[in-house]
C-alpha positions in Angstrom: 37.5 32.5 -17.3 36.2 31.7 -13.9 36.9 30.5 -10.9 34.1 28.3 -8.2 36.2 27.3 -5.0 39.6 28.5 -6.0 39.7 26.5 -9.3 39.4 27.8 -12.6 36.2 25.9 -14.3 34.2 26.4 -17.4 30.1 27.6 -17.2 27.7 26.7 -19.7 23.9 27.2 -20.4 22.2 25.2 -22.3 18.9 23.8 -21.9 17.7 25.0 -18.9 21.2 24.2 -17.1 23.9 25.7 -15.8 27.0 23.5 -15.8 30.7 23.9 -13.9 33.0 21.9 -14.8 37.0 21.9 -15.0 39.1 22.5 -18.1 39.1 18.5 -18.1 35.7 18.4 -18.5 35.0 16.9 -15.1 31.9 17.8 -13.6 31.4 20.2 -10.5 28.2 21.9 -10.4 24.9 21.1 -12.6 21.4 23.6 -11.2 18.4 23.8 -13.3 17.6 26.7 -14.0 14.0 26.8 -13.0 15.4 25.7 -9.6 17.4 29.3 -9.0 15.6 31.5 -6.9 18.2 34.6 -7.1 21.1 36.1 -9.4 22.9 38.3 -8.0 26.4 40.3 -9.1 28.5 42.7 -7.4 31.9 43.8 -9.4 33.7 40.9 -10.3 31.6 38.3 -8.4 28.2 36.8 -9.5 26.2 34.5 -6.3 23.6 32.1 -7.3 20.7 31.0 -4.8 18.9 28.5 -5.7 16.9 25.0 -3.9 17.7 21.7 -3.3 14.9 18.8 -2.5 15.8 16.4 0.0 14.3 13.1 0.5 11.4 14.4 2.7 10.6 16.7 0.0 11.4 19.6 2.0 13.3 22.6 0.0 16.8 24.2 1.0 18.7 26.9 0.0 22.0 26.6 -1.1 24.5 29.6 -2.9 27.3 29.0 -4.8 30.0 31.9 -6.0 31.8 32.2 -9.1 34.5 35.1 -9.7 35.7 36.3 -13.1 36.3 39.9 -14.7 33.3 42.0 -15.4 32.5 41.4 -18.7 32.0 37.9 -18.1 30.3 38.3 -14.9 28.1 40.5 -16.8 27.4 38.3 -19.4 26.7 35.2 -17.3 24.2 37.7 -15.4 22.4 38.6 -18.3 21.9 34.9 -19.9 20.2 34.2 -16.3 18.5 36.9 -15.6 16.7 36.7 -18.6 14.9 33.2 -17.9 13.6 34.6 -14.6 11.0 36.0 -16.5 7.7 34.6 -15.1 8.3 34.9 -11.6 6.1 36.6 -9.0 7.5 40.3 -8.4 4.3 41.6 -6.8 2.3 39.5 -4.2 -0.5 40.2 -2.2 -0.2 38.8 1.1 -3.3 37.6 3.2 -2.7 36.3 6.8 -5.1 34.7 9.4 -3.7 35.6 12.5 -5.8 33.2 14.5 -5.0 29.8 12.4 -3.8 27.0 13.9 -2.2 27.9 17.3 -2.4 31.6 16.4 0.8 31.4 14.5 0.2 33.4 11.4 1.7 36.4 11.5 4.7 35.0 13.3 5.4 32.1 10.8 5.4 34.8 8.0 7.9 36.8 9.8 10.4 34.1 10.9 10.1 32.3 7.3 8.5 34.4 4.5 9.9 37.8 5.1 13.1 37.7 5.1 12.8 34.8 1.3 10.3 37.8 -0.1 13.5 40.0 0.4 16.3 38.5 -0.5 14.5 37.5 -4.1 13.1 41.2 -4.7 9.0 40.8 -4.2 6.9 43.8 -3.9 4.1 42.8 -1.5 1.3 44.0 -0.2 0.0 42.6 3.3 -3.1 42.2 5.0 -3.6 40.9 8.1 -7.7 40.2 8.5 -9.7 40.6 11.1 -12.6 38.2 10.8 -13.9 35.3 8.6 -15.2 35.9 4.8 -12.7 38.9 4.9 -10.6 37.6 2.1 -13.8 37.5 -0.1 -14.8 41.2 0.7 -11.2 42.1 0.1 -10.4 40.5 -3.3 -14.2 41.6 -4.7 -12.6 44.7 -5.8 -9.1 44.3 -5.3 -7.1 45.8 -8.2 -5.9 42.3 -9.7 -3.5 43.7 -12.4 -1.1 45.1 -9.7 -0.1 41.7 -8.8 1.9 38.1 -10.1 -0.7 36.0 -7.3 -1.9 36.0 -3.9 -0.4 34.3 -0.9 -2.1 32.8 1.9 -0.5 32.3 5.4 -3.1 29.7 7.6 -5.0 26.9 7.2 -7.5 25.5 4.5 -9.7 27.6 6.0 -8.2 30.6 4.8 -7.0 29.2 1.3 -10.7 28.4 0.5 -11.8 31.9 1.7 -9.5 33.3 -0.7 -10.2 31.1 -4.1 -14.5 31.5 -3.3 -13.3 35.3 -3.3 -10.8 34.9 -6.5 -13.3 32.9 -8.4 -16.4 35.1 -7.8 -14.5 37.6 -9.1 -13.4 36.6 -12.1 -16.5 35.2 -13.0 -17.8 39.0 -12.0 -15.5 40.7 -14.4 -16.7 38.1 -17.3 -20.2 38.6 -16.6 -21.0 34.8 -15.6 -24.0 34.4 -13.6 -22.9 33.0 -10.3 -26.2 31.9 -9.3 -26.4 29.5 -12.4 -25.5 25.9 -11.2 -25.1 25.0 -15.2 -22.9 28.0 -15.9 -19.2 26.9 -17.1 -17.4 29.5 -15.0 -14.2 31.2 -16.4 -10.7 29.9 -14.7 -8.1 32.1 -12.7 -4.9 32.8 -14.4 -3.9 34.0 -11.0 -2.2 31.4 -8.9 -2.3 31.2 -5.3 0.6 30.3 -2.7 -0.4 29.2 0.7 2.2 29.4 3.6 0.9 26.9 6.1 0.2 28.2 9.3 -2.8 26.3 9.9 -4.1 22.4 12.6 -4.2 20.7 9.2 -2.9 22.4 6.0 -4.0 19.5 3.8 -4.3 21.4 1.0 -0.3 22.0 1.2 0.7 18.4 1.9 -1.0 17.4 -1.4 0.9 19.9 -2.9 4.3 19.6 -2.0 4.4 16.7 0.1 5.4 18.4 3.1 3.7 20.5 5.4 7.1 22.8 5.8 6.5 26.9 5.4 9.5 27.5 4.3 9.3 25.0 1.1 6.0 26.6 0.4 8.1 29.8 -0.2 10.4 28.8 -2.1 7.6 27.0 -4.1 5.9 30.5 -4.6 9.5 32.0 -5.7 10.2 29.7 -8.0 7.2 30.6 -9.7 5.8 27.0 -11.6 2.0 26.5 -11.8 0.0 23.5 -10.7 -4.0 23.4 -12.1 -6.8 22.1 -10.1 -10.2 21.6 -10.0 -12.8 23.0 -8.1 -16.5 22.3 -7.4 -19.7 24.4 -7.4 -22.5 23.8 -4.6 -25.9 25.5 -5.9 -29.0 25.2 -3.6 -32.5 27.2 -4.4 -31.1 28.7 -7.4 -28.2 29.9 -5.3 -24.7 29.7 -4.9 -23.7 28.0 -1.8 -20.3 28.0 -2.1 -17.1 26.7 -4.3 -15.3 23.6 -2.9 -11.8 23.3 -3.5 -10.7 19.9 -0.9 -14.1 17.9 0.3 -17.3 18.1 -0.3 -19.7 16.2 2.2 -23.6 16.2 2.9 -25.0 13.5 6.0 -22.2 12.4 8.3 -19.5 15.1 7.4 -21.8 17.4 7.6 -22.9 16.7 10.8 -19.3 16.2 12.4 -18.2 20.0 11.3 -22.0 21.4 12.4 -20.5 19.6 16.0 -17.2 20.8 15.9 -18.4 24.1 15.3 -20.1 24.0 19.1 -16.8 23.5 20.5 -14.5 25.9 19.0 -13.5 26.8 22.5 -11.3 23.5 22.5 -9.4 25.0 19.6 -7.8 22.5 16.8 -8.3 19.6 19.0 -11.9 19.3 18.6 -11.6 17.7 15.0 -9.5 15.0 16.7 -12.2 14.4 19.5 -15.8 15.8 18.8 -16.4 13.9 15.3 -16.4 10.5 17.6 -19.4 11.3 19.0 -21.3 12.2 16.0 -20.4 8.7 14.3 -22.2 7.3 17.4 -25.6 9.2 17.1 -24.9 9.2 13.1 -28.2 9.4 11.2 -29.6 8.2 7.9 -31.0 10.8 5.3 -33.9 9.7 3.1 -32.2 11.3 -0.4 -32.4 10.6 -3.8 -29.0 10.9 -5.8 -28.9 11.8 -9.6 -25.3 11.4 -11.2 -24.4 13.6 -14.6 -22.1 11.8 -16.8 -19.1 12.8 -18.1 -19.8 14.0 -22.3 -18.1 12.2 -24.9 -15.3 15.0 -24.5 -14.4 14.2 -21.1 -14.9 11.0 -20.9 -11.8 8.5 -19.7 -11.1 5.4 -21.2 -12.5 3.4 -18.2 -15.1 5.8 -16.8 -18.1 4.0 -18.7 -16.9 0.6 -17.1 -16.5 2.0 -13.7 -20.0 3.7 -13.4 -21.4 0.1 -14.5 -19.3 -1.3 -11.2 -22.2 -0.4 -8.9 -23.0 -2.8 -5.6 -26.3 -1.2 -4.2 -27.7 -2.4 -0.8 -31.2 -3.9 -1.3 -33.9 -1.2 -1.2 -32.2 0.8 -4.4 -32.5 1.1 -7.5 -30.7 -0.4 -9.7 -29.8 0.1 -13.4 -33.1 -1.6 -14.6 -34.4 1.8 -13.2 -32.3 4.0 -14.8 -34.2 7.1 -14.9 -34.2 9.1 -18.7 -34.7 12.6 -19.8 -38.9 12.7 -20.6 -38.9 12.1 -24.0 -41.0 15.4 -24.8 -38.1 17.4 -27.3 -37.6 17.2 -31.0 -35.5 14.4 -31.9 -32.3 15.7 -32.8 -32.8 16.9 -29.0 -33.4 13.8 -28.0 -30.6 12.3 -29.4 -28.1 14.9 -28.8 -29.4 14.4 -24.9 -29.1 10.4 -25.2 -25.6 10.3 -26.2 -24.7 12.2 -23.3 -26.4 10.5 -20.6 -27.4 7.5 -21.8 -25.5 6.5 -18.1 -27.8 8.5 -16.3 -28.1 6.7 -12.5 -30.5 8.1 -9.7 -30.3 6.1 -6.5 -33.0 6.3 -3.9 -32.9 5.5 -0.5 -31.2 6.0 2.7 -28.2 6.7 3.2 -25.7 7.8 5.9 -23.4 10.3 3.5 -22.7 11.6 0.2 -19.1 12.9 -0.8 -17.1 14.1 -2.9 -13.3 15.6 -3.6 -12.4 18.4 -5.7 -9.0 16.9 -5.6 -9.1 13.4 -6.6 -7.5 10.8 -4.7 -5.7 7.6 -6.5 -4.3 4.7 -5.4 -0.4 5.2 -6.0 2.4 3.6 -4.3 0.3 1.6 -2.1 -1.8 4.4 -0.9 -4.2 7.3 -2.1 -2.6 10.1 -3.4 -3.7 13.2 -4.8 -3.5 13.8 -8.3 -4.7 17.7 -9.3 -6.6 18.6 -12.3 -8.5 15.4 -13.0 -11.3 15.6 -16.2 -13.7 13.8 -13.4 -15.4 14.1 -10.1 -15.6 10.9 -7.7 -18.6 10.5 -5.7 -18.6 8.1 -2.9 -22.2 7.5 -1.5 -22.3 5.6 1.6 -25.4 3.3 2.5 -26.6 1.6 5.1 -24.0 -0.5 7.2 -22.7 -1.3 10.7 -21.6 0.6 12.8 -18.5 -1.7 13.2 -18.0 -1.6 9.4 -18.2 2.2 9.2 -15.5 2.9 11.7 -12.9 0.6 9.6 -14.1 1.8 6.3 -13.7 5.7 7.8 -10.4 4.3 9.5 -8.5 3.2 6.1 -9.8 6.8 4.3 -8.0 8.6 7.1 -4.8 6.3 6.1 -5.2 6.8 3.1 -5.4 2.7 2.6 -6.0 1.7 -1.1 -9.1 0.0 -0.4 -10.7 2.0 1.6 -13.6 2.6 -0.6 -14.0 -1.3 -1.5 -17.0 -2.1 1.0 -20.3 -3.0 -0.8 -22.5 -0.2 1.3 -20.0 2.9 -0.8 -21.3 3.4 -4.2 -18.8 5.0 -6.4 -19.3 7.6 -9.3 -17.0 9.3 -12.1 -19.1 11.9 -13.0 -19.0 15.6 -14.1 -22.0 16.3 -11.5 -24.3 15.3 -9.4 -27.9 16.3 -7.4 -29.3 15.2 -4.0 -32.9 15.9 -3.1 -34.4 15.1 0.4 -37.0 12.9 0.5 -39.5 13.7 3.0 -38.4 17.0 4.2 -40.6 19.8 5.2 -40.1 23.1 4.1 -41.6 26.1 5.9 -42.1 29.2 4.3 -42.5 32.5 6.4 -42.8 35.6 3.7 -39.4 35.2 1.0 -37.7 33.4 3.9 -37.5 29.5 3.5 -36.5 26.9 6.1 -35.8 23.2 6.2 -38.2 21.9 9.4 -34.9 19.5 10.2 -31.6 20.5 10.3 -29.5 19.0 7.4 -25.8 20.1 7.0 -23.0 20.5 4.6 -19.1 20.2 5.2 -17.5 22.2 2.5 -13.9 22.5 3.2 -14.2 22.7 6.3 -16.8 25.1 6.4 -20.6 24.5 7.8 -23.3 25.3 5.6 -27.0 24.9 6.8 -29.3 23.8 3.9 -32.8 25.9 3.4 -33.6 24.0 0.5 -34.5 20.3 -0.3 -32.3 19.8 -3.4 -28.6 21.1 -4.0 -26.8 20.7 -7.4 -22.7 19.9 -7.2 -20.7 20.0 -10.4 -17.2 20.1 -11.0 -14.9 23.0 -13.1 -12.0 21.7 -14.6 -8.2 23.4 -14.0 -10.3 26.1 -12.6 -7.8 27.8 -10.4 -4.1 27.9 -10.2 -1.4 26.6 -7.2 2.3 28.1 -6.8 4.2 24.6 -6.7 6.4 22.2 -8.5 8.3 18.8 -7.4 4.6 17.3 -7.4 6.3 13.4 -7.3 
């Protein structure tokens, strides 16, 4: 027998539920289990802490108390303890103490802290010191110690810490990194972020909210959410892994900018990016899009890679351009049936992107949606000026059509390659260097290219989030 606010009431688990209700059968109490963060007893009283999602999708705590004699306190204990299994009990903690505002040591102590605590987590913190740090520490990290790694910053920091994550893993399977047709080998260790940072997209996709402490409770609770990532080769190099945006011409530009004026702090993305849509420049390139195989093919991706508009000047799909027919014939048709949708555009063109996590129109707006069997690659042509602002302006509100202007080309594919057209290499001993400066934005991050051509393709479910209550 026991007894929830000084009435005696019945408890039940079944299916993933835990249910109070009155001798009557009336209803109190009804938490899912995978929503408790914390049993705890103490003689003849047993608390439960567990979340609650409001209508901003924020998380909060809430306990409730149940008394009974201690057999059945013990009991009830053991039937809930024993579906906690899967939950993080050892974390290793990586803060940026300059994101954002320089707020990441003191969010983690006002909100993290104390949650980590109360629910039992053995962690292990590091505070770094200077950028790539995370990628230094994690390429010999001893990984079996712990249940995932938690990020307190920005983006910045998140994407520091999955390059690091992934190179590893692919290290301890032997993948060559520098192979831009390797499949790479996923993570089966999640990672948490704790926002802290002047954007914290990442987070906001996530859980809908940019709150720390629902990102806590997200990382207690333990749930999984798979996402893609994307590999930037360049010279038979790895560039970098892209987890959020991927962006060569005008992105790439804007960060290069922004990167001058770091002195203004977060404010610069806000400002500095204005003035490098006014001197934007166009980027002789030629763009070759992979397919997606037979296997990964949706049911509409052939039909949307037909839906091309191309300004006048490209090519278009009377120039498809085919493997050289020069292997055996099974080869050949082996190679056919896979890219028998094979498009190369040439021309100029003011940007090429692309987004690891792909955006949908839902709800009357883009929304993210994680672990897509696709890439989308928006190439943006020649246009106005006036145009480009409002087609720029709707992707920043997320507007449903914000990609529906004849001068963006759209791609499902698995991959893609841009060369430069035009561009002079100079060659000094090993060393190579573009004469011109061309730039990429990969999350955030701004990468001067050395070569003419760089190879982009996308890995599927390739690392792991903390997070739940996606919807």
């Amino acid at each position: 027998m026991f007894h929830f606010d000084h009435k005696i009431v019945n408890v039940s688990v079944c299916e993933g539920v835990m249910t109070l209700a009155t001798p009557e059968n009336d209803k109190l109490v009804s938490i899912e289990i995978r929503h408790m963060l914390k049993v705890s007893k103490k003689d003849g009283n047993l608390t439960v802490y567990y979340v609650k999602k409001k209508k901003n999708k924020t998380l909060n705590m809430r306990t409730i108390s149940l008394e009974a004699d201690f057999e059945d306190i013990q009991n009830l204990y053991c039937d809930l303890d024993v579906k906690f299994k899967g939950r993080p009990k050892s974390l290793l903690v990586i803060i940026n103490p300059n994101a954002g505002k320089k707020r990441g040591i003191k969010v983690y102590k006002k909100v993290a802290d104390s949650l980590f605590q109360l629910c039992g987590v053995k962690l292990d913190i590091i505070v770094t010191n200077r950028q790539n740090e995370p990628t230094e520490i994690l390429k010999n990290y001893d990984l079996s110690k712990i249940d995932g790694i938690v990020t307190v910053g920005g983006d910045g920091l998140y994407c520091e810490c999955m390059n690091g994550l992934v190179k590893r893993v692919q290290q301890d399977n032997s993948v060559n990194l520098d192979n831009h047709n390797a499949d790479i080998v996923s993570s089966a260790l999640p990672i948490g972020i704790i926002p802290a940072g002047s954007g914290d997209v990442i987070v906001q996709y996530l859980h809908g909210t940019r709150c720390a402490r629902t990102a806590v409770f997200h990382i207690l609770l333990g749930r999984h959410v798979d996402s893609n990532i994307v590999s930037v080769h360049a010279g038979r190099h790895l560039l970098s892994y892209s987890a959020l945006v991927l962006g060569f011409g005008l992105f790439g530009d804007m960060m290069h900018d922004c990167e001058k004026f770091r002195w203004m702090g977060p404010s610069r993305y806000n400002i500095i990016p204005l003035g490098s849509m006014l001197k934007r420049r166009e980027f002789d390139v030629e763009v070759e899009y992979y397919p997606l195989t037979q296997k990964e093919t949706p049911k509409t991706a052939r039909l949307y890679g037909r839906q091309m508009s191309l300004p006048n000047g490209f090519l278009s799909h009377s120039k498809l351009q085919r493997k050289q027919r020069t292997k055996s014939s099974s080869d050949l048709q082996k190679e056919n049936s896979v890219n028998e949708d094979l498009v190369k555009e040439e021309g100029r063109i003011y940007a090429v992107d692309s987004h690891a996590i792909m955006m949908k129109e839902k709800y009357g707006k883009m929304t993210p949606h994680f672990g897509q069997n696709s890439l989308m690659v928006y190439t943006t042509h020649k246009c106005t000026l006036p145009d480009h602002v409002s087609q720029l302006t709707k992707v920043k509100k997320e507007k449903p059509d914000c990609y529906d202007y004849k001068f963006v080309s759209k791609h499902e594919v698995s991959g893609y390659r841009v060369k430069l057209l035009n561009a002079t290499v100079n060659t000094a001993g090993n060393n190579k260097e573009l004469q011109k400066d061309y730039y990429i934005n990969c999350d955030g991050e701004c990468i001067r290219l050395k070569e003419p051509v760089f190879n982009v393709k996308l890995h599927r479910n390739a690392v792991k989030f903390f997070g739940d209550f996606a919807d």
